[in-house]
N, CA, C and O atoms as a GROMACS GRO file, in nm:
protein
  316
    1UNK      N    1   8.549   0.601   5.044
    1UNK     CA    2   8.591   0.507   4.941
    1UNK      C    3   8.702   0.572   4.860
    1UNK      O    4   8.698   0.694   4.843
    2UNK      N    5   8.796   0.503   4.810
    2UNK     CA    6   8.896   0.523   4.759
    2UNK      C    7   8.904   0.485   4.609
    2UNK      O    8   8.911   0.362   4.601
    3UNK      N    9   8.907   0.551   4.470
    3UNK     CA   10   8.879   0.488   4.383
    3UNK      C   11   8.991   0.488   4.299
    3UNK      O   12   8.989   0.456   4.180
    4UNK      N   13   9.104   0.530   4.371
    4UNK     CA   14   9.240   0.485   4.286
    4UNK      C   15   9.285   0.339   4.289
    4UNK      O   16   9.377   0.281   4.232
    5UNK      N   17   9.159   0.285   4.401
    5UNK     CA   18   9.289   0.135   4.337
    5UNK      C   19   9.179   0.046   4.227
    5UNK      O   20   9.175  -0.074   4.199
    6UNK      N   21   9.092   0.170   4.179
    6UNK     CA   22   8.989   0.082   4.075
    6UNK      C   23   8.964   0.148   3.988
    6UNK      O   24   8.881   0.098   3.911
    7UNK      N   25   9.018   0.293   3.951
    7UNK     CA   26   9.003   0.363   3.820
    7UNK      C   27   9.087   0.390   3.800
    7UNK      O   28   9.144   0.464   3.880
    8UNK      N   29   9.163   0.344   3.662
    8UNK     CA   30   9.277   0.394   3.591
    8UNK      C   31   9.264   0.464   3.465
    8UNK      O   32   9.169   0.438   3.391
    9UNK      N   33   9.346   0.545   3.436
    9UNK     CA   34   9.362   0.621   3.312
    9UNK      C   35   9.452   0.596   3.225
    9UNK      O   36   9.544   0.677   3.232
   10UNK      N   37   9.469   0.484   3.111
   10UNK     CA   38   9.596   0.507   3.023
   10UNK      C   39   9.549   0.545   2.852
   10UNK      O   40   9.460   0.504   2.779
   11UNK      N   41   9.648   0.634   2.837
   11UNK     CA   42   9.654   0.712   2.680
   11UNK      C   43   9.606   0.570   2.593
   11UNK      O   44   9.497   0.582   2.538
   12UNK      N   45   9.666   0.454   2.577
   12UNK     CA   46   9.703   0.353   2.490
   12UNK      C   47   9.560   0.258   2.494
   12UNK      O   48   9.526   0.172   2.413
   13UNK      N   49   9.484   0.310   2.627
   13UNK     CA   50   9.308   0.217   2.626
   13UNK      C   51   9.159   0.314   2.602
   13UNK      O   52   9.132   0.426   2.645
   14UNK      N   53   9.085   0.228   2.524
   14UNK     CA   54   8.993   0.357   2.526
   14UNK      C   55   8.998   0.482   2.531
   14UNK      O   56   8.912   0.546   2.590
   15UNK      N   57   9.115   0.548   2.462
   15UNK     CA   58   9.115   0.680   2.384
   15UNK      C   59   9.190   0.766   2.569
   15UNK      O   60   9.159   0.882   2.598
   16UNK      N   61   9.261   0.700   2.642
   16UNK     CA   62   9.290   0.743   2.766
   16UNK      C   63   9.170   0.784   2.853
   16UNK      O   64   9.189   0.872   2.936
   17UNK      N   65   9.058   0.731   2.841
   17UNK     CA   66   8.947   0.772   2.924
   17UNK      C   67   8.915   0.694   3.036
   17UNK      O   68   8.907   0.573   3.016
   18UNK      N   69   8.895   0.736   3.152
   18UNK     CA   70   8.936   0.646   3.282
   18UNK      C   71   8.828   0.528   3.269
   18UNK      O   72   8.710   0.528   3.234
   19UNK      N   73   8.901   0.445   3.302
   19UNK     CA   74   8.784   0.298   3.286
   19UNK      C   75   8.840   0.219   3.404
   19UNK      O   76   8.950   0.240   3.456
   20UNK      N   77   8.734   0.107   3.448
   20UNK     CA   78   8.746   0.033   3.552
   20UNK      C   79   8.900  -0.056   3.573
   20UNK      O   80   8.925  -0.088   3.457
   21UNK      N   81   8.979  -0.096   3.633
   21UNK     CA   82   9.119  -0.128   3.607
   21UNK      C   83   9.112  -0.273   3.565
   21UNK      O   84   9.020  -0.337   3.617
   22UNK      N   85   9.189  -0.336   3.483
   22UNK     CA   86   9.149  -0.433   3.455
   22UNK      C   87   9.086  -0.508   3.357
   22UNK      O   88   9.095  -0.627   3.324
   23UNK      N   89   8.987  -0.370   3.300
   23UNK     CA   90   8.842  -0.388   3.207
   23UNK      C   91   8.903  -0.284   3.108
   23UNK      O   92   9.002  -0.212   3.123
   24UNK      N   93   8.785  -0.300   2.966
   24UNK     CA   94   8.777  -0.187   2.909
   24UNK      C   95   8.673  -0.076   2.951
   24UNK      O   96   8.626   0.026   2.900
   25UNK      N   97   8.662  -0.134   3.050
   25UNK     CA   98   8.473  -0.043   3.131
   25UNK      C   99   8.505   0.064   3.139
   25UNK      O  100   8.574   0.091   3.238
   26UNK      N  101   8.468   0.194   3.026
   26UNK     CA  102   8.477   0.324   3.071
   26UNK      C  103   8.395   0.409   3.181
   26UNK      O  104   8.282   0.449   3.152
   27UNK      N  105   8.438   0.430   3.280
   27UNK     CA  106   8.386   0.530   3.397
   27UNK      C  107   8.220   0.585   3.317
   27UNK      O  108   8.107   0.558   3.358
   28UNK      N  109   8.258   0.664   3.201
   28UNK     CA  110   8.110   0.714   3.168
   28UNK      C  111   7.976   0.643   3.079
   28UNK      O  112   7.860   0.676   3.055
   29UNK      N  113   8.078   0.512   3.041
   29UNK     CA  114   8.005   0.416   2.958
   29UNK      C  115   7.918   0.335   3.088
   29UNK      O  116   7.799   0.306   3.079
   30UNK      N  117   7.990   0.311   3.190
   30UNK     CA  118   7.889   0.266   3.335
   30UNK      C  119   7.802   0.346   3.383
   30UNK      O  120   7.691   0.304   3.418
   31UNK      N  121   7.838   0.480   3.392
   31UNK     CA  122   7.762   0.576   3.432
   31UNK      C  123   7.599   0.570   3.335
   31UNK      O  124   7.483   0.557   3.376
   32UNK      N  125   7.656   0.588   3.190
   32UNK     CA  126   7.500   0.605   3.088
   32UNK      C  127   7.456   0.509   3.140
   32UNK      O  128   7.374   0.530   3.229
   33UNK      N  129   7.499   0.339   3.099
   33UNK     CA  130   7.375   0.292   3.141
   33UNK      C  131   7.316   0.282   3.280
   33UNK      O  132   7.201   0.237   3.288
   34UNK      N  133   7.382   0.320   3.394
   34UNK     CA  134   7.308   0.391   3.551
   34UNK      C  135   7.174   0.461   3.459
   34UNK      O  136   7.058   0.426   3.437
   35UNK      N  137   7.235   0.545   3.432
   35UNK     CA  138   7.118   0.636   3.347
   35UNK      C  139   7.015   0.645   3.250
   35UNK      O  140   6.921   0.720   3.220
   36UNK      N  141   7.073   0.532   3.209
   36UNK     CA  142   6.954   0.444   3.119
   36UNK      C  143   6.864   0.340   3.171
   36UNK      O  144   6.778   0.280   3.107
   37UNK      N  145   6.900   0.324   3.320
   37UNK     CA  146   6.838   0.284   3.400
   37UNK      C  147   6.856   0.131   3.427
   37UNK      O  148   6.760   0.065   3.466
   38UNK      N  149   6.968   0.078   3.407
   38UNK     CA  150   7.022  -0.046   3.436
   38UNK      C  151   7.081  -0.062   3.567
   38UNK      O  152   7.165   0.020   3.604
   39UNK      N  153   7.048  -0.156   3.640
   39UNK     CA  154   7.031  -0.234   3.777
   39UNK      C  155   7.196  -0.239   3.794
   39UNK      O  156   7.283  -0.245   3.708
   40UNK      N  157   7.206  -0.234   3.924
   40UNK     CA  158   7.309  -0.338   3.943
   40UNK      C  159   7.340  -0.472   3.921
   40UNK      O  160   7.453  -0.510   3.890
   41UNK      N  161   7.244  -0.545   3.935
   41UNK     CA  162   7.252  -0.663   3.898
   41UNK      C  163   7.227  -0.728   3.748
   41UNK      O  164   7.237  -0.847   3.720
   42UNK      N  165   7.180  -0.585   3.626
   42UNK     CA  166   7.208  -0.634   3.525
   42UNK      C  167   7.344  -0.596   3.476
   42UNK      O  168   7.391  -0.660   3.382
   43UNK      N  169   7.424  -0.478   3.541
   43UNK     CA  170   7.558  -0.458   3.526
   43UNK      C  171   7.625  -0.573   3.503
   43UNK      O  172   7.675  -0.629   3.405
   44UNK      N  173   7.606  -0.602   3.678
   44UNK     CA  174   7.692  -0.761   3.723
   44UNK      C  175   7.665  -0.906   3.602
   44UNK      O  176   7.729  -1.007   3.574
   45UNK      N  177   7.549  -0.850   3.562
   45UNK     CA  178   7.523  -0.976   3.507
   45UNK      C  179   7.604  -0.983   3.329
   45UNK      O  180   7.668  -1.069   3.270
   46UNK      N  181   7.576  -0.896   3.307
   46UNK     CA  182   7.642  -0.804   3.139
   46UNK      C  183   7.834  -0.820   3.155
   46UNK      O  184   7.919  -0.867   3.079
   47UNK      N  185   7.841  -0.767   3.267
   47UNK     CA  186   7.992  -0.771   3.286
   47UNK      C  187   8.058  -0.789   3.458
   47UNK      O  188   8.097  -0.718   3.550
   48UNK      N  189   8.035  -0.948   3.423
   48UNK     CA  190   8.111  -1.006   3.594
   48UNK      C  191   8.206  -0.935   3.636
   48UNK      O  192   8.203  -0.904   3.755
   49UNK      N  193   8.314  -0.889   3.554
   49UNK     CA  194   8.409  -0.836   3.598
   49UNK      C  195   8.430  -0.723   3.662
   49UNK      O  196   8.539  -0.669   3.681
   50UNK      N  197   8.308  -0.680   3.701
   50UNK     CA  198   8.270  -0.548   3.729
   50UNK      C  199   8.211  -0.611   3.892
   50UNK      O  200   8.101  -0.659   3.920
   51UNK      N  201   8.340  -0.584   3.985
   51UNK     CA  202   8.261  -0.564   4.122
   51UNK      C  203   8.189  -0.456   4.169
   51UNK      O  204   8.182  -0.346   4.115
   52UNK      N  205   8.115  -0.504   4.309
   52UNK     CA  206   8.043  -0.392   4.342
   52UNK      C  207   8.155  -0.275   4.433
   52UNK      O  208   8.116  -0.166   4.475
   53UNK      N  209   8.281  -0.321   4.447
   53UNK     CA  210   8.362  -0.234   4.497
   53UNK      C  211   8.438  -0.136   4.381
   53UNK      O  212   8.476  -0.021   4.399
   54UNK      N  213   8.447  -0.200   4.281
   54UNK     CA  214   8.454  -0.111   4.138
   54UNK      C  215   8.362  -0.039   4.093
   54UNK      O  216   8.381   0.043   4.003
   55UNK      N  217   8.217  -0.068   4.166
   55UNK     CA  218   8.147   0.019   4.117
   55UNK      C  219   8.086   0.112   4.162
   55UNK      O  220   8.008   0.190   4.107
   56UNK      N  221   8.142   0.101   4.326
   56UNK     CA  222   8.150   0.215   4.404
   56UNK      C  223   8.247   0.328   4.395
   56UNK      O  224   8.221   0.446   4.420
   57UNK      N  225   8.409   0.259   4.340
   57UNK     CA  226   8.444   0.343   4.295
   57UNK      C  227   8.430   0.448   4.200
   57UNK      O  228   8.466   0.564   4.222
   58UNK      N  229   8.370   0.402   4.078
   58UNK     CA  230   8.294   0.449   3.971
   58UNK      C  231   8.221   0.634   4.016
   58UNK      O  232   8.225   0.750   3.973
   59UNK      N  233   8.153   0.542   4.141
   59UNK     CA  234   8.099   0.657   4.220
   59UNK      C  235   8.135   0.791   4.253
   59UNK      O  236   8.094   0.906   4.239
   60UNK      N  237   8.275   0.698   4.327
   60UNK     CA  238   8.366   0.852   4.440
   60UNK      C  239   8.413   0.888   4.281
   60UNK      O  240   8.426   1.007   4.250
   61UNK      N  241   8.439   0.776   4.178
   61UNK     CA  242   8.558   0.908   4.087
   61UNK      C  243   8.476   1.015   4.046
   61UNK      O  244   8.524   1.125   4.017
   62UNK      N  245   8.314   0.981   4.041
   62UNK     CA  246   8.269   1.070   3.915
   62UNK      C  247   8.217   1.229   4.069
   62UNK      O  248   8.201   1.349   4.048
   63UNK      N  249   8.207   1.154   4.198
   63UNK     CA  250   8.134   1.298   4.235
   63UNK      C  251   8.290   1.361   4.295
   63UNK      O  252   8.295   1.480   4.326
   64UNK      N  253   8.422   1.269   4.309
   64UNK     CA  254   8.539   1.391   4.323
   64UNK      C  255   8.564   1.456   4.223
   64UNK      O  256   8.606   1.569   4.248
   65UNK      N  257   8.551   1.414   4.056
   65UNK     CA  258   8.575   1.505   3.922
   65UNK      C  259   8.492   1.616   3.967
   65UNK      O  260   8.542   1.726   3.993
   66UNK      N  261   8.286   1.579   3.987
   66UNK     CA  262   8.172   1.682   3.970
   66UNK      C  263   8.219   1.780   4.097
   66UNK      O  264   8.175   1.894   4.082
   67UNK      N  265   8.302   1.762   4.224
   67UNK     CA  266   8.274   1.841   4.339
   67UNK      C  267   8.293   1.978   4.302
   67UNK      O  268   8.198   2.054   4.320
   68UNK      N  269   8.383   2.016   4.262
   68UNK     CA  270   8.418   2.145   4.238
   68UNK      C  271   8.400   2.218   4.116
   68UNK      O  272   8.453   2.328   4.104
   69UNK      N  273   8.309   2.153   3.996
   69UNK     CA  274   8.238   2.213   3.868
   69UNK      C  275   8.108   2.285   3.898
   69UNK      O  276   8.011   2.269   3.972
   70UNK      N  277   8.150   2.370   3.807
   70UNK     CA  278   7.970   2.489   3.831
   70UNK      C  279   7.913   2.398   3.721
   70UNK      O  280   7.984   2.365   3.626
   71UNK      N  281   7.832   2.371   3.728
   71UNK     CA  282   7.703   2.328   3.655
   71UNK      C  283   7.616   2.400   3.632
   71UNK      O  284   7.539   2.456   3.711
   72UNK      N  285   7.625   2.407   3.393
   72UNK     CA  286   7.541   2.528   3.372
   72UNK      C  287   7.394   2.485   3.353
   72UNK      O  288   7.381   2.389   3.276
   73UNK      N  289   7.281   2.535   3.406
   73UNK     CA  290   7.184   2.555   3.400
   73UNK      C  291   7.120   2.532   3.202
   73UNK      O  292   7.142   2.596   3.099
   74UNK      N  293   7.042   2.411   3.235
   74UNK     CA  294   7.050   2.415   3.062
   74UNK      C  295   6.861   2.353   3.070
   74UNK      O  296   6.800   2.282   3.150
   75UNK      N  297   6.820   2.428   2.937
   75UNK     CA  298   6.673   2.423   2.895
   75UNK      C  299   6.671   2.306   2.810
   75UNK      O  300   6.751   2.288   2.718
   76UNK      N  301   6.571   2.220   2.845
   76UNK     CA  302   6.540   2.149   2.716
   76UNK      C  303   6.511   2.177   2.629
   76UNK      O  304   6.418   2.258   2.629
   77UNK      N  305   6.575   2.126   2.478
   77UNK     CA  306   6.572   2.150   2.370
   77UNK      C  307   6.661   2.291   2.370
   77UNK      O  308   6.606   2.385   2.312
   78UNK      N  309   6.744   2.308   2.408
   78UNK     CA  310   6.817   2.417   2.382
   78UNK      C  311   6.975   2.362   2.316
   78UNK      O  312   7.022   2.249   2.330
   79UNK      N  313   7.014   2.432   2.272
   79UNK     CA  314   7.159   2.373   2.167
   79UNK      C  315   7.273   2.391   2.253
   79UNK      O  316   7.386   2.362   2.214
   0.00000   0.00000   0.00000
């Protein structure tokens, strides 16, 4: 999957933070609620404009950013 023709980055939207093209949908504002445990289909339902091919992109952008980050080891409740 290719997620340049569905995530863009401009300075002048949402503080330049990559969001869905088109939308104000920020890449990590989709991601939390993944993580907050919202469906696809309440995505779709919250914001039509949000295909499921946009939201695959969503996908490839966030694990081509994660591929090559060390990820530090962190304790709960730790600062």
């Amino acid at each position: 999957m290719t997620w340049t023709k569905h995530i863009h980055a401009d300075p002048t939207l949402v503080g330049g933070k990559p969001i869905v093209r088109g939308t104000r949908l920020a890449v990590d504002f989709i991601l939390g609620l993944l993580a907050e445990g919202w469906s696809r289909e309440q995505l779709r339902a919250n914001y039509p404009q949000l295909s499921d091919e946009a939201l695959r992109a969503v996908f490839a952008y966030a694990a081509e950013v994660l591929h090559d980050q060390t990820l530090l080891s962190v304790r709960p409740g730790a600062a």
